[in-house]
Backbone atoms as SQL, in Angstrom:
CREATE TABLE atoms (id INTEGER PRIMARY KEY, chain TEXT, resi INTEGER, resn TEXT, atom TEXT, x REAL, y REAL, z REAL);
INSERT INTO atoms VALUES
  (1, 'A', 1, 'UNK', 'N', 26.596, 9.519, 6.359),
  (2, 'A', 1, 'UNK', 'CA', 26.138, 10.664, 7.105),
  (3, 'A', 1, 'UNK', 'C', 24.710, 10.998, 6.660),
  (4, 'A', 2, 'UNK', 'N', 23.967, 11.369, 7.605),
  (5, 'A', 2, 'UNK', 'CA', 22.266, 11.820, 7.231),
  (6, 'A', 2, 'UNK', 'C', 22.651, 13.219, 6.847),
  (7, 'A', 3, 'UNK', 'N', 21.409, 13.198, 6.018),
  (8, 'A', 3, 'UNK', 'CA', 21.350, 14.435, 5.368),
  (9, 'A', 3, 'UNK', 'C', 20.892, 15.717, 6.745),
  (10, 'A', 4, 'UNK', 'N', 20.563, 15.530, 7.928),
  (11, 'A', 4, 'UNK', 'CA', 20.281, 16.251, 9.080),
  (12, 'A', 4, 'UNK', 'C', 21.735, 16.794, 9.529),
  (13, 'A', 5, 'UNK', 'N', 22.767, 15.549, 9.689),
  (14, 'A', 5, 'UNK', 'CA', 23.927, 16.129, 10.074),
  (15, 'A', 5, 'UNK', 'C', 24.781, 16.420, 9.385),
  (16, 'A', 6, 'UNK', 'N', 24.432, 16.161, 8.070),
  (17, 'A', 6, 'UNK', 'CA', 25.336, 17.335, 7.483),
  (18, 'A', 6, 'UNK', 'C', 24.434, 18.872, 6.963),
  (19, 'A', 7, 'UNK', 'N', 23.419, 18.484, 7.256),
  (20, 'A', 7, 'UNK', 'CA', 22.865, 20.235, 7.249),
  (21, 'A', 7, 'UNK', 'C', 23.361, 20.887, 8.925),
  (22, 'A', 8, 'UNK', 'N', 23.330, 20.018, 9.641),
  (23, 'A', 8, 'UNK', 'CA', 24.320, 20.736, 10.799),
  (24, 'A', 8, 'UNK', 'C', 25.681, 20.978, 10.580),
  (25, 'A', 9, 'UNK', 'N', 25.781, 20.478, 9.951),
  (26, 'A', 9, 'UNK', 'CA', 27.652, 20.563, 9.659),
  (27, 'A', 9, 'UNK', 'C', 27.792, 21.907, 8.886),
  (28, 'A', 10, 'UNK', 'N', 26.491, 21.679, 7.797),
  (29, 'A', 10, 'UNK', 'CA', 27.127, 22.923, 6.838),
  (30, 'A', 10, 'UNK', 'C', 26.407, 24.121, 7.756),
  (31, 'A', 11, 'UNK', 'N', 25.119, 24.304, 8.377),
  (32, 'A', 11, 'UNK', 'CA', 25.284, 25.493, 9.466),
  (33, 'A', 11, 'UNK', 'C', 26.121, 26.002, 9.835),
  (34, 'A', 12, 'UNK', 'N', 27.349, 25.220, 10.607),
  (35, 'A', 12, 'UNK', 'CA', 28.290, 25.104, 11.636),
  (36, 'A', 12, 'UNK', 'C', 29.278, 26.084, 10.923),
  (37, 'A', 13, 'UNK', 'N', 29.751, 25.917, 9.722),
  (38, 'A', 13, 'UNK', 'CA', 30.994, 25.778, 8.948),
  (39, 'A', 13, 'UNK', 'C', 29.895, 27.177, 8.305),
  (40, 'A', 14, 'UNK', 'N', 28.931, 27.528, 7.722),
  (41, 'A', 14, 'UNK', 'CA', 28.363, 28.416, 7.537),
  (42, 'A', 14, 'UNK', 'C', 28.334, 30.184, 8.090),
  (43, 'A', 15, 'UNK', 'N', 27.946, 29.455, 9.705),
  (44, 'A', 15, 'UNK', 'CA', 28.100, 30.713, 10.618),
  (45, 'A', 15, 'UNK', 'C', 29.377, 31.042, 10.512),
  (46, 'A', 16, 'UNK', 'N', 30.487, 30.543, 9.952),
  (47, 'A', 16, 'UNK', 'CA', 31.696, 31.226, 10.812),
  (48, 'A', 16, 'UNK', 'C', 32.434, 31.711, 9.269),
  (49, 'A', 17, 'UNK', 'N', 31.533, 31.798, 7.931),
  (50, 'A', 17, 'UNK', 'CA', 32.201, 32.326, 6.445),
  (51, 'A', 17, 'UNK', 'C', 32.659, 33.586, 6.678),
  (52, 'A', 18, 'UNK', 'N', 31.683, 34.505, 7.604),
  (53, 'A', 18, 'UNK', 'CA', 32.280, 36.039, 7.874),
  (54, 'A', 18, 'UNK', 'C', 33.224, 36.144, 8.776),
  (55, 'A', 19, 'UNK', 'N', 33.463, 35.658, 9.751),
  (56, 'A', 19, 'UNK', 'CA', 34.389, 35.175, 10.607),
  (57, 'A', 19, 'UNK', 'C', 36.075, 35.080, 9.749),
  (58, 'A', 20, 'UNK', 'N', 35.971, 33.889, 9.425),
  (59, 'A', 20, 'UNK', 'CA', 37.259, 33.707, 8.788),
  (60, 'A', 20, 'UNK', 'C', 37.109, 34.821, 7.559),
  (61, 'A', 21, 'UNK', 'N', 36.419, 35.592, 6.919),
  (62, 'A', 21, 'UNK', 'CA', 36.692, 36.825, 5.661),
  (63, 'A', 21, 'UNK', 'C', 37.216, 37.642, 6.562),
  (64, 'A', 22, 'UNK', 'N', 36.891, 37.960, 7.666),
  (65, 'A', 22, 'UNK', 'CA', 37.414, 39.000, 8.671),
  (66, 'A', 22, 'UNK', 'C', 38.430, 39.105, 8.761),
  (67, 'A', 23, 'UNK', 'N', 39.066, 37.369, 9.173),
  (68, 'A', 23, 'UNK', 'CA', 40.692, 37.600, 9.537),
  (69, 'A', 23, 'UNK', 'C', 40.908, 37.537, 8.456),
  (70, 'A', 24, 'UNK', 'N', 41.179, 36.688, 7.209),
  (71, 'A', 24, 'UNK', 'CA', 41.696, 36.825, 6.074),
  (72, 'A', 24, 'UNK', 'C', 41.861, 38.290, 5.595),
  (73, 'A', 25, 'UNK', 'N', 40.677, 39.344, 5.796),
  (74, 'A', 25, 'UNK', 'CA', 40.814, 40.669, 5.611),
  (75, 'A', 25, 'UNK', 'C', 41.922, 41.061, 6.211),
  (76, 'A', 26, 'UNK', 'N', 42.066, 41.034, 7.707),
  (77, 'A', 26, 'UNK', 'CA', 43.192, 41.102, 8.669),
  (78, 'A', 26, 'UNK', 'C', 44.568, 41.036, 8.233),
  (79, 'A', 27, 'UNK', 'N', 44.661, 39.693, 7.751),
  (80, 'A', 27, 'UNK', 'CA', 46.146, 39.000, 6.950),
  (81, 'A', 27, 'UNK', 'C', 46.323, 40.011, 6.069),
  (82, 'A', 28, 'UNK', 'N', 45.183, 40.336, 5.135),
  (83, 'A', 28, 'UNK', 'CA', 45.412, 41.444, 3.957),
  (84, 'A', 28, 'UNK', 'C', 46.000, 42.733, 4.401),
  (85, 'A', 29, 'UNK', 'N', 45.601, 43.245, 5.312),
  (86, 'A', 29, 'UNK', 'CA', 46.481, 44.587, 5.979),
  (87, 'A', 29, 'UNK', 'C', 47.292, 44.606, 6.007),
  (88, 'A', 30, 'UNK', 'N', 48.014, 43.293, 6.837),
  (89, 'A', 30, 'UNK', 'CA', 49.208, 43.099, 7.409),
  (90, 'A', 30, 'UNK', 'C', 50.363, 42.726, 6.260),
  (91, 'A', 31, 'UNK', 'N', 49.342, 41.917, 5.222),
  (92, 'A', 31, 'UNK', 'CA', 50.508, 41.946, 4.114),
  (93, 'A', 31, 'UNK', 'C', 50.447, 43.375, 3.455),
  (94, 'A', 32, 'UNK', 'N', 49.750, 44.055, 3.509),
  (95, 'A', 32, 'UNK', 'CA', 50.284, 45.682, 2.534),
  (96, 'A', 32, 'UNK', 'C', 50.992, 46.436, 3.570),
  (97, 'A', 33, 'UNK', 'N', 50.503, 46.392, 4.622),
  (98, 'A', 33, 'UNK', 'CA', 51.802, 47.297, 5.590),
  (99, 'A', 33, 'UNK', 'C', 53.001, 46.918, 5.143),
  (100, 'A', 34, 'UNK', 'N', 52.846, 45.535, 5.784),
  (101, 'A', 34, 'UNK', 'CA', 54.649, 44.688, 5.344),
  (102, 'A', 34, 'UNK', 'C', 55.275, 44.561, 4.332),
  (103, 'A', 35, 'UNK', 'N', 54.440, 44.784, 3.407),
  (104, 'A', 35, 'UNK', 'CA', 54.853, 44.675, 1.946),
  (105, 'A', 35, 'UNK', 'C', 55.703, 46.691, 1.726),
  (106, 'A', 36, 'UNK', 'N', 54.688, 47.311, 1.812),
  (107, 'A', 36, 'UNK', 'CA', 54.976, 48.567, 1.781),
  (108, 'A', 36, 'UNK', 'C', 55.860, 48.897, 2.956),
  (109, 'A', 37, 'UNK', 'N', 56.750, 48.304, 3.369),
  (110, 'A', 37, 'UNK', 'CA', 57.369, 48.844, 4.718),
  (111, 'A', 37, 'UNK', 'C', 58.856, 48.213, 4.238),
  (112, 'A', 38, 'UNK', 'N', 58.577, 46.879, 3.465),
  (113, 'A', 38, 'UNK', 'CA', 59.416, 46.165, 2.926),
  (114, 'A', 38, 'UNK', 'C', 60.382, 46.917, 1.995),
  (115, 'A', 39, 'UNK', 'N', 59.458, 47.125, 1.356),
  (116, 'A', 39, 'UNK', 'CA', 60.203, 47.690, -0.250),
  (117, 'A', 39, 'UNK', 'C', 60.413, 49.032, 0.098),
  (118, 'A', 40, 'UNK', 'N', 59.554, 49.913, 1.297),
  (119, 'A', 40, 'UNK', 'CA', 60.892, 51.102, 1.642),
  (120, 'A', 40, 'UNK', 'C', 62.172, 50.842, 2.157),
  (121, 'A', 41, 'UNK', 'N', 62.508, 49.317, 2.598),
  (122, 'A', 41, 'UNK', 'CA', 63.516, 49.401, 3.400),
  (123, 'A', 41, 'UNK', 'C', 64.391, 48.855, 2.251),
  (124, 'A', 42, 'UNK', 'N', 64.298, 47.931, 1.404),
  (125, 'A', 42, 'UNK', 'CA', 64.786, 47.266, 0.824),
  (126, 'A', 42, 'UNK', 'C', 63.948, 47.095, -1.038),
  (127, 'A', 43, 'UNK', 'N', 64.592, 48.097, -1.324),
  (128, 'A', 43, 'UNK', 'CA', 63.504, 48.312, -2.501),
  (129, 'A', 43, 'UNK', 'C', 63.752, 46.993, -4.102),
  (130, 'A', 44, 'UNK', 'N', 64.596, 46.631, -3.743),
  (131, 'A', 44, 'UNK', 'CA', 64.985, 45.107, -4.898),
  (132, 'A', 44, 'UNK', 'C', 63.519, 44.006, -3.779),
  (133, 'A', 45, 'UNK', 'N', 63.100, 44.466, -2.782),
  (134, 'A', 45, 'UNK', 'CA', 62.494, 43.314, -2.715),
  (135, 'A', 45, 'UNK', 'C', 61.265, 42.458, -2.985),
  (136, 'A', 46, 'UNK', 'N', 60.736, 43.510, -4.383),
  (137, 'A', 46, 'UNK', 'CA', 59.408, 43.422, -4.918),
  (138, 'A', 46, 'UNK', 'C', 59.739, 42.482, -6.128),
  (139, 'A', 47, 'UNK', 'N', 61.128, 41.970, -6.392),
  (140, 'A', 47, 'UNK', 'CA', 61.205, 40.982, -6.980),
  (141, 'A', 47, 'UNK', 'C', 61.479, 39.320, -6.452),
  (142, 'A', 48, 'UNK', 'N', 61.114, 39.390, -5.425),
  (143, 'A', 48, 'UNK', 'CA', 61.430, 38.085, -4.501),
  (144, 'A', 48, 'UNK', 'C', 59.427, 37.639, -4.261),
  (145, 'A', 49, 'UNK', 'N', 58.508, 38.429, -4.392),
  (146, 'A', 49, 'UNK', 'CA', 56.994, 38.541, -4.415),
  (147, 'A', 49, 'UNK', 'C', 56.558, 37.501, -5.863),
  (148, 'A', 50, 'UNK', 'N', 55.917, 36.922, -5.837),
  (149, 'A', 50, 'UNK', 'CA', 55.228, 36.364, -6.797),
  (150, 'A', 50, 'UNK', 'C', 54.157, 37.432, -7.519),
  (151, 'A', 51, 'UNK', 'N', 54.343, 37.756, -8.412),
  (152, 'A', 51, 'UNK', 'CA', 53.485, 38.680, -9.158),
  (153, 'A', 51, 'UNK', 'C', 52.164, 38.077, -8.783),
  (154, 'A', 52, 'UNK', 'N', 51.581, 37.579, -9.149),
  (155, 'A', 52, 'UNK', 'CA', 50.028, 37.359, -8.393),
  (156, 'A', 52, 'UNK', 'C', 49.405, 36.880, -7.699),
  (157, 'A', 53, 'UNK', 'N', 50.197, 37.409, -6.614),
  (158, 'A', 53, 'UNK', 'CA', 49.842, 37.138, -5.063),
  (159, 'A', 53, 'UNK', 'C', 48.766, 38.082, -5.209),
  (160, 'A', 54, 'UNK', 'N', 48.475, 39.118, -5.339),
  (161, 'A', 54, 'UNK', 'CA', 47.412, 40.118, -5.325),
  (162, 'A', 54, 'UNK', 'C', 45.974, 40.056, -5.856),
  (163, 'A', 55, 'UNK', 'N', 46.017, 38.943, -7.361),
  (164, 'A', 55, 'UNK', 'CA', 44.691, 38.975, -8.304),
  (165, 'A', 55, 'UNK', 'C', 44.599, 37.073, -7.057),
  (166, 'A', 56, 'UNK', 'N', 45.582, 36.164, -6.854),
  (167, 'A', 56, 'UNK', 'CA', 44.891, 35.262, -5.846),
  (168, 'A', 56, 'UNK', 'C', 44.042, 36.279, -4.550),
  (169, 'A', 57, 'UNK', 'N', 44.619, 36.474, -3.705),
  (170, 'A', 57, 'UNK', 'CA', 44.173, 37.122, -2.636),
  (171, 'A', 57, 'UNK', 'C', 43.021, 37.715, -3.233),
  (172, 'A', 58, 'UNK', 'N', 42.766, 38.295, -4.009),
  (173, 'A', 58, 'UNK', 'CA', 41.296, 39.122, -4.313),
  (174, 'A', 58, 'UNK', 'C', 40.336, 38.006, -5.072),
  (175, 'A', 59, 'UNK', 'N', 41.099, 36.963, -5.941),
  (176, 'A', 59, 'UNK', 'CA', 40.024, 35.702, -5.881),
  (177, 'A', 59, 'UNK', 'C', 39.641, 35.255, -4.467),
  (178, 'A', 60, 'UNK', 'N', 40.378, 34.907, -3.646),
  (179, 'A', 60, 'UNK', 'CA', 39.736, 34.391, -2.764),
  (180, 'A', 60, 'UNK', 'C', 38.840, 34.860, -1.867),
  (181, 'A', 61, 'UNK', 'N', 39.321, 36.340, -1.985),
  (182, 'A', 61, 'UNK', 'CA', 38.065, 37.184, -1.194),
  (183, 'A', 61, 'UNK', 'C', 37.244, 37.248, -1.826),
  (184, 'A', 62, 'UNK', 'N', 36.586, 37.255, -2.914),
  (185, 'A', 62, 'UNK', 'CA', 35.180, 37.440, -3.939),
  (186, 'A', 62, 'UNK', 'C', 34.740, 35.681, -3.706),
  (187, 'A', 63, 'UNK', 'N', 36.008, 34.571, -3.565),
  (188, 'A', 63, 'UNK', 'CA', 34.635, 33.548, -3.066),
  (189, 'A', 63, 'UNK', 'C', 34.502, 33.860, -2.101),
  (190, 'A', 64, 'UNK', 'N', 35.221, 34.250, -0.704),
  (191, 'A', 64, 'UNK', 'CA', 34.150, 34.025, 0.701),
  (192, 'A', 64, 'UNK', 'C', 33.351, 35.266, 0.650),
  (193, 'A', 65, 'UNK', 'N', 33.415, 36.471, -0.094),
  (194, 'A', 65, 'UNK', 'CA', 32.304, 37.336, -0.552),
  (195, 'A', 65, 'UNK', 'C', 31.404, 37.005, -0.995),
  (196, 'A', 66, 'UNK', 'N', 31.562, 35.878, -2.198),
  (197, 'A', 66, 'UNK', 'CA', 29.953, 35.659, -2.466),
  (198, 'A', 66, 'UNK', 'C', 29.396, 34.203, -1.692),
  (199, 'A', 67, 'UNK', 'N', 29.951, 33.617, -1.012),
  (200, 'A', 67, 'UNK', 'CA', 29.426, 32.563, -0.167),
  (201, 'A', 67, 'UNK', 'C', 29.028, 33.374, 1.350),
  (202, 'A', 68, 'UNK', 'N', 29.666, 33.675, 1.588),
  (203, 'A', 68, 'UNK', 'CA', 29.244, 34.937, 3.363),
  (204, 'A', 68, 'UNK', 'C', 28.070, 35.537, 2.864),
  (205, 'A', 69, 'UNK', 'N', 28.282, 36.446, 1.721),
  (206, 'A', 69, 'UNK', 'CA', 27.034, 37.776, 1.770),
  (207, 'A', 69, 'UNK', 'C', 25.941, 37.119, 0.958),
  (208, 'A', 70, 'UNK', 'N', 26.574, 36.513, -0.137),
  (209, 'A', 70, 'UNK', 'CA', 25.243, 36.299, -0.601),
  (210, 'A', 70, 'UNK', 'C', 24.272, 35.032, 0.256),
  (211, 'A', 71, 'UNK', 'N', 25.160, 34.274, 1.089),
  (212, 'A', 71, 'UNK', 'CA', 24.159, 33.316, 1.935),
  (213, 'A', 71, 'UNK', 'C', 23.232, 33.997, 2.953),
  (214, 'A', 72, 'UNK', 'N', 23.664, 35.765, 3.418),
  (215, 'A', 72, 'UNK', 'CA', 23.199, 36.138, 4.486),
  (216, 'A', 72, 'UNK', 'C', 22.356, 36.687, 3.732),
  (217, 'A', 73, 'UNK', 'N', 22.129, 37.551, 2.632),
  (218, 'A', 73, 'UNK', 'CA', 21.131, 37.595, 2.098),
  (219, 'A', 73, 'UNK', 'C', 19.757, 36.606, 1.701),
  (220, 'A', 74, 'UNK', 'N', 20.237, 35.453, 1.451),
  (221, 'A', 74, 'UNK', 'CA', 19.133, 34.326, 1.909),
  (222, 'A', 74, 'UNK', 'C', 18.783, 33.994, 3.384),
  (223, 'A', 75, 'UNK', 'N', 19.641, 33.984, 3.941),
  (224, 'A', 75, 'UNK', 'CA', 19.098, 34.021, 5.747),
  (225, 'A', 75, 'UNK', 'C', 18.195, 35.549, 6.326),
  (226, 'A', 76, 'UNK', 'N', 19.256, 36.299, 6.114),
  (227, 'A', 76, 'UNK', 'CA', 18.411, 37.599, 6.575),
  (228, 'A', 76, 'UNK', 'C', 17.744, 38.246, 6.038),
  (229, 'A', 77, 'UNK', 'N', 17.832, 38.373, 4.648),
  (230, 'A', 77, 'UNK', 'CA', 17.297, 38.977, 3.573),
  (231, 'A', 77, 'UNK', 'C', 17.513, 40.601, 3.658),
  (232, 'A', 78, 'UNK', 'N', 18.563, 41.335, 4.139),
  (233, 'A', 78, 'UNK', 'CA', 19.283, 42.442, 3.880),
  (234, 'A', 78, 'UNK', 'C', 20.409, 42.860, 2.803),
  (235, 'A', 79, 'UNK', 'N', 20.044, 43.430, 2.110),
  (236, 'A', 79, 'UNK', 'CA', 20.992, 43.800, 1.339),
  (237, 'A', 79, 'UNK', 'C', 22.434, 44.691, 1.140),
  (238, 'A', 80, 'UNK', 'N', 22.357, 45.623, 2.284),
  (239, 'A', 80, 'UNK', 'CA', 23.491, 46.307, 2.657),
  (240, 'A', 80, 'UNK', 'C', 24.435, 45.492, 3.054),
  (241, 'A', 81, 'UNK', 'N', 24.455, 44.503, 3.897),
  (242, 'A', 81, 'UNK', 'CA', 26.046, 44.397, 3.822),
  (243, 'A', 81, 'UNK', 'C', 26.566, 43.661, 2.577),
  (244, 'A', 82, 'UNK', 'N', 25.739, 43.098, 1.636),
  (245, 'A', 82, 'UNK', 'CA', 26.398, 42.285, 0.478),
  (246, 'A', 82, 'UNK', 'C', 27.041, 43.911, -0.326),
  (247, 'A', 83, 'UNK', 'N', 25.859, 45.001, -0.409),
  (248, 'A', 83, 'UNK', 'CA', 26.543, 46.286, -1.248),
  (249, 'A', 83, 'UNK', 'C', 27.756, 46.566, -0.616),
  (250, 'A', 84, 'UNK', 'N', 27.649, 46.913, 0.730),
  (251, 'A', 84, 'UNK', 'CA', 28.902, 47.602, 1.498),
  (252, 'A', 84, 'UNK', 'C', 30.236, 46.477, 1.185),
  (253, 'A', 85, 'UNK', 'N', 29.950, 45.107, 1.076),
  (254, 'A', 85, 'UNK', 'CA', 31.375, 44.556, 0.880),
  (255, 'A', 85, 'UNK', 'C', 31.474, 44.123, -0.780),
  (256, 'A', 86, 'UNK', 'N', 30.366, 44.363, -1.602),
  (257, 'A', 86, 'UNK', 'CA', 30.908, 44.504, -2.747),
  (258, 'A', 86, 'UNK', 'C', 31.703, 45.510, -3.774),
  (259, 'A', 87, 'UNK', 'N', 31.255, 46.710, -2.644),
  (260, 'A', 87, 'UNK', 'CA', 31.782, 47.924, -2.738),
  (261, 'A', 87, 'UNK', 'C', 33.044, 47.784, -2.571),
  (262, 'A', 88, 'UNK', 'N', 33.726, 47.042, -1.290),
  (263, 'A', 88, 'UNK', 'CA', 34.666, 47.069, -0.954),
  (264, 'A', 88, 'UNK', 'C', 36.029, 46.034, -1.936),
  (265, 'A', 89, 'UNK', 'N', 34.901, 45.137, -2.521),
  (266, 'A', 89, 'UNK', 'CA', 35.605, 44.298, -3.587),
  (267, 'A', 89, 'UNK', 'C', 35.848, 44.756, -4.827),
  (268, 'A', 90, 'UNK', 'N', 35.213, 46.061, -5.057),
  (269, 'A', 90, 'UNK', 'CA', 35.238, 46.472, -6.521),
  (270, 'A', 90, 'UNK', 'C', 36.121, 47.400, -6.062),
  (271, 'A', 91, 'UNK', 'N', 37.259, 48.328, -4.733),
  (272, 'A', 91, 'UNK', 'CA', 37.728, 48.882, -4.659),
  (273, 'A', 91, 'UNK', 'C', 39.116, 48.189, -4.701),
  (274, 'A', 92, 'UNK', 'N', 39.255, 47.036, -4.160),
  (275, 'A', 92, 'UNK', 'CA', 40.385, 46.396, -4.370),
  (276, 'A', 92, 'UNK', 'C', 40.913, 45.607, -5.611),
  (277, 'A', 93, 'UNK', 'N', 39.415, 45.055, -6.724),
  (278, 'A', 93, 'UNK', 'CA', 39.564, 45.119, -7.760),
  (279, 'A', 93, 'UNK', 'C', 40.270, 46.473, -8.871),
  (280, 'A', 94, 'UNK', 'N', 39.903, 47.321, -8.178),
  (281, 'A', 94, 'UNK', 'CA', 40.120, 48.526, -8.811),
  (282, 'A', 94, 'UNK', 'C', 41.710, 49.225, -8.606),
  (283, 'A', 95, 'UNK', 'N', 42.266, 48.775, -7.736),
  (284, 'A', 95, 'UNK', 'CA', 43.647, 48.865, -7.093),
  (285, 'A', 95, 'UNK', 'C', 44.702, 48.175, -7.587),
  (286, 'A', 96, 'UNK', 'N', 43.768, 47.257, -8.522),
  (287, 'A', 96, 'UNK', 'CA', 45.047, 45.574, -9.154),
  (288, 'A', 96, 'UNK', 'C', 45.408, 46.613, -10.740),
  (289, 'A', 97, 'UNK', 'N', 44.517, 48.145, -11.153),
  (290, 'A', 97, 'UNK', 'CA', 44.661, 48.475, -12.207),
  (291, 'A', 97, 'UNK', 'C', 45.192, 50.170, -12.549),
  (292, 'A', 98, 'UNK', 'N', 45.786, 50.312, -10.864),
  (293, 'A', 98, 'UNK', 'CA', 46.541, 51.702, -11.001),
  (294, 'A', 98, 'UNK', 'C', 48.114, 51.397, -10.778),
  (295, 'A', 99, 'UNK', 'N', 49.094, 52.045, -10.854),
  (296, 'A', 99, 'UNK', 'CA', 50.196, 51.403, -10.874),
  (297, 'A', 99, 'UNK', 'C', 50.619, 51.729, -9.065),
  (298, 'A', 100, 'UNK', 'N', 51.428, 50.749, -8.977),
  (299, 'A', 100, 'UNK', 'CA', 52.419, 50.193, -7.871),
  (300, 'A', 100, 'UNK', 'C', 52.581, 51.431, -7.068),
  (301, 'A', 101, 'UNK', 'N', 52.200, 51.637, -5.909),
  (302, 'A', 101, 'UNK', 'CA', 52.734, 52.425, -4.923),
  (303, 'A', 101, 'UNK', 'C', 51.579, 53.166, -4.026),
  (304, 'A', 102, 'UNK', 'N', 51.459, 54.459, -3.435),
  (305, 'A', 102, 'UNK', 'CA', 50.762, 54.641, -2.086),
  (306, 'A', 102, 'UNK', 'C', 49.263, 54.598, -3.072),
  (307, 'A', 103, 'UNK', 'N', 48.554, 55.028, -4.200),
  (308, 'A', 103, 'UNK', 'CA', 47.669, 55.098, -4.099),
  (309, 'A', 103, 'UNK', 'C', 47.038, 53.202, -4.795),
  (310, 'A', 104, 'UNK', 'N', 47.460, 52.374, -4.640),
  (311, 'A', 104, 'UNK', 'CA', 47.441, 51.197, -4.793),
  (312, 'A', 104, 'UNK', 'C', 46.862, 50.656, -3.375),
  (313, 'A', 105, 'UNK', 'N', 47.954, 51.009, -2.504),
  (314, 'A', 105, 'UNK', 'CA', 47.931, 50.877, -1.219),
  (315, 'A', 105, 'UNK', 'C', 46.543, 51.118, -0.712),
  (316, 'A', 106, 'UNK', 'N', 46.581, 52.601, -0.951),
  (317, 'A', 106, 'UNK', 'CA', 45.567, 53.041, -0.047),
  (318, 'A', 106, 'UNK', 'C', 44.074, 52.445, -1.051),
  (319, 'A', 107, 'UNK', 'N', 43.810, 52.331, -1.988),
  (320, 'A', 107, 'UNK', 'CA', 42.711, 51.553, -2.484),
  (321, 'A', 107, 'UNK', 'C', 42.652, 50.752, -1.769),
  (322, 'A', 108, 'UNK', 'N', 43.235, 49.265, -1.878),
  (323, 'A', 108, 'UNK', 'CA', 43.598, 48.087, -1.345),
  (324, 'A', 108, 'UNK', 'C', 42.645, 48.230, 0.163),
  (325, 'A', 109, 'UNK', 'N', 43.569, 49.021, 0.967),
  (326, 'A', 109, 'UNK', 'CA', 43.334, 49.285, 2.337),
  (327, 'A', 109, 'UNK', 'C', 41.646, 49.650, 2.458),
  (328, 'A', 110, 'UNK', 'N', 41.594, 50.647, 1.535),
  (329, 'A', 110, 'UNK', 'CA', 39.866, 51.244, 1.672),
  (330, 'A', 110, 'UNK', 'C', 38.955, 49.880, 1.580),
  (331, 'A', 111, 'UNK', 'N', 39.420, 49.114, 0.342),
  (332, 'A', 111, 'UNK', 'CA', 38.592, 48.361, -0.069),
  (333, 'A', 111, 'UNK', 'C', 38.486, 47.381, 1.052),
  (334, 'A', 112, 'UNK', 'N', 39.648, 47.055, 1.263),
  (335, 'A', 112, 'UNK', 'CA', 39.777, 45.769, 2.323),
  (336, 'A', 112, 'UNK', 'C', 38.954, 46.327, 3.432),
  (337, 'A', 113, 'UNK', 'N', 38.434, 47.392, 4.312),
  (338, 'A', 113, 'UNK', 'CA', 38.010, 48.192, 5.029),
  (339, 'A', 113, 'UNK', 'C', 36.019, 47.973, 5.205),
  (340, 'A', 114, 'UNK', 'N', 36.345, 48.245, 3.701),
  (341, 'A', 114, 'UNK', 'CA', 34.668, 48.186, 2.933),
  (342, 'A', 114, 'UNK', 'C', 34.255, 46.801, 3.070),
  (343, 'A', 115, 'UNK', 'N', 34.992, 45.958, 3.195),
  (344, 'A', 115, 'UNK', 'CA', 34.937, 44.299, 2.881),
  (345, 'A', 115, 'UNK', 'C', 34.263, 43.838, 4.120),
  (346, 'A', 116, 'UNK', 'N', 35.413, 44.386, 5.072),
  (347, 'A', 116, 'UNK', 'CA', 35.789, 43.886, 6.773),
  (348, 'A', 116, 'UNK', 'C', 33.835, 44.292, 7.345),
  (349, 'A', 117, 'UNK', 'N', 33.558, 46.122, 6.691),
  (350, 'A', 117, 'UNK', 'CA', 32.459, 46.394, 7.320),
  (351, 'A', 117, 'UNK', 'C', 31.091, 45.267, 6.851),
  (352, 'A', 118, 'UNK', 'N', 31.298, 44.993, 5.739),
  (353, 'A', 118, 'UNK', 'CA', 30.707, 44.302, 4.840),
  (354, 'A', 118, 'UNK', 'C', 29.872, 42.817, 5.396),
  (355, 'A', 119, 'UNK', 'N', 31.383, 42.577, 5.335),
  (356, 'A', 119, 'UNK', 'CA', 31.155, 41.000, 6.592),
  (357, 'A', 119, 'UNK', 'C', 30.732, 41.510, 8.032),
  (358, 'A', 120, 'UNK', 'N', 30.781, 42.394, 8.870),
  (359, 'A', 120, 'UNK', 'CA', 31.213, 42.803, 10.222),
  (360, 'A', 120, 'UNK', 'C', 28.981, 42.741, 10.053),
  (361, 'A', 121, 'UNK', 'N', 28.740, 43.468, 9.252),
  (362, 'A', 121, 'UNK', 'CA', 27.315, 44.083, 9.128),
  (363, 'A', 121, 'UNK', 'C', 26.122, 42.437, 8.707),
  (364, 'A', 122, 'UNK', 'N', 26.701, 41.948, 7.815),
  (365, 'A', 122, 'UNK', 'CA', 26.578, 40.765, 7.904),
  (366, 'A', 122, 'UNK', 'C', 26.008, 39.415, 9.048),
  (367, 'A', 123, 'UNK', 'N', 27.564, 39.475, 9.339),
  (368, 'A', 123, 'UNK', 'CA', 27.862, 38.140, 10.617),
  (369, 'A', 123, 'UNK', 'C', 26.075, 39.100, 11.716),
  (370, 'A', 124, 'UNK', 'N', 26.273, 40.429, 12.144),
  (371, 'A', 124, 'UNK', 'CA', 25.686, 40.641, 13.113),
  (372, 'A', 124, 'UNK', 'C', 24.436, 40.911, 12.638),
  (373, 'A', 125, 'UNK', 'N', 23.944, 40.823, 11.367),
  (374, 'A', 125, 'UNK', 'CA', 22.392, 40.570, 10.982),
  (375, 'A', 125, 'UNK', 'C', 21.753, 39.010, 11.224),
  (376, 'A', 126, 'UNK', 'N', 23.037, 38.129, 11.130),
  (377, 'A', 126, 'UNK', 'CA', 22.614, 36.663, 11.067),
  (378, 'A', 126, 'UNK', 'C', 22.573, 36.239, 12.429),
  (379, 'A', 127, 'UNK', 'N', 23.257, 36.956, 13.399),
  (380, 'A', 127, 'UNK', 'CA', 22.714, 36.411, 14.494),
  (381, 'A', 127, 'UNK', 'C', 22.028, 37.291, 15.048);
């Protein structure tokens, strides 16, 4: 492969880092609703969960956090949306260290929120 088409390739696969953080953000909702909707209905079922499903999921959002924002900061050279979704990463970081229940939740949710705007502010500076 020339080094041309794979700088098209990595463009390609580039434009769309905020894209997929978006939905992955998405998935993240949907697992704390469900999770929290779960264990009201059925409260033994926070032992069937892999304990760190939560510190993965927040690794993986801090890499497409720092590959999305910090690349758009080299493309666009704006700095708000890397703050606004690091903000949002240090809120869900911050959620892995209060104990279990609504105000966990609602961190989580804020942060994930802060993330979504993060990328959202992002994606629409780069194009």
């Amino acid at each position: 492969m020339t080094s041309a088409a794979l700088s098209h390739a990595w463009n390609r696969i580039d434009s769309r880092f905020d894209s997929i953080a978006i939905g992955i953000s998405g998935l993240c909702i949907v697992h704390c609703i469900a999770t929290s909707l779960l264990l009201v209905v059925m409260a033994s079922a926070g032992a069937l969960l892999d304990p760190h499903i939560h510190e993965y999921g927040l690794a993986f959002a801090i890499l497409f956090g720092v590959l999305a924002l910090g690349k758009g900061i080299v493309s666009h050279g704006y700095m708000m949306p890397a703050a606004v979704g690091g903000f949002g990463l240090g809120m869900m970081t911050g959620a892995l260290h209060v104990p279990h229940g609504e105000v966990e939740t609602l961190f989580t949710m804020l942060g994930v929120f802060f993330l979504v705007l993060g990328h959202d502010l992002n994606r629409r500076a780069t194009h």
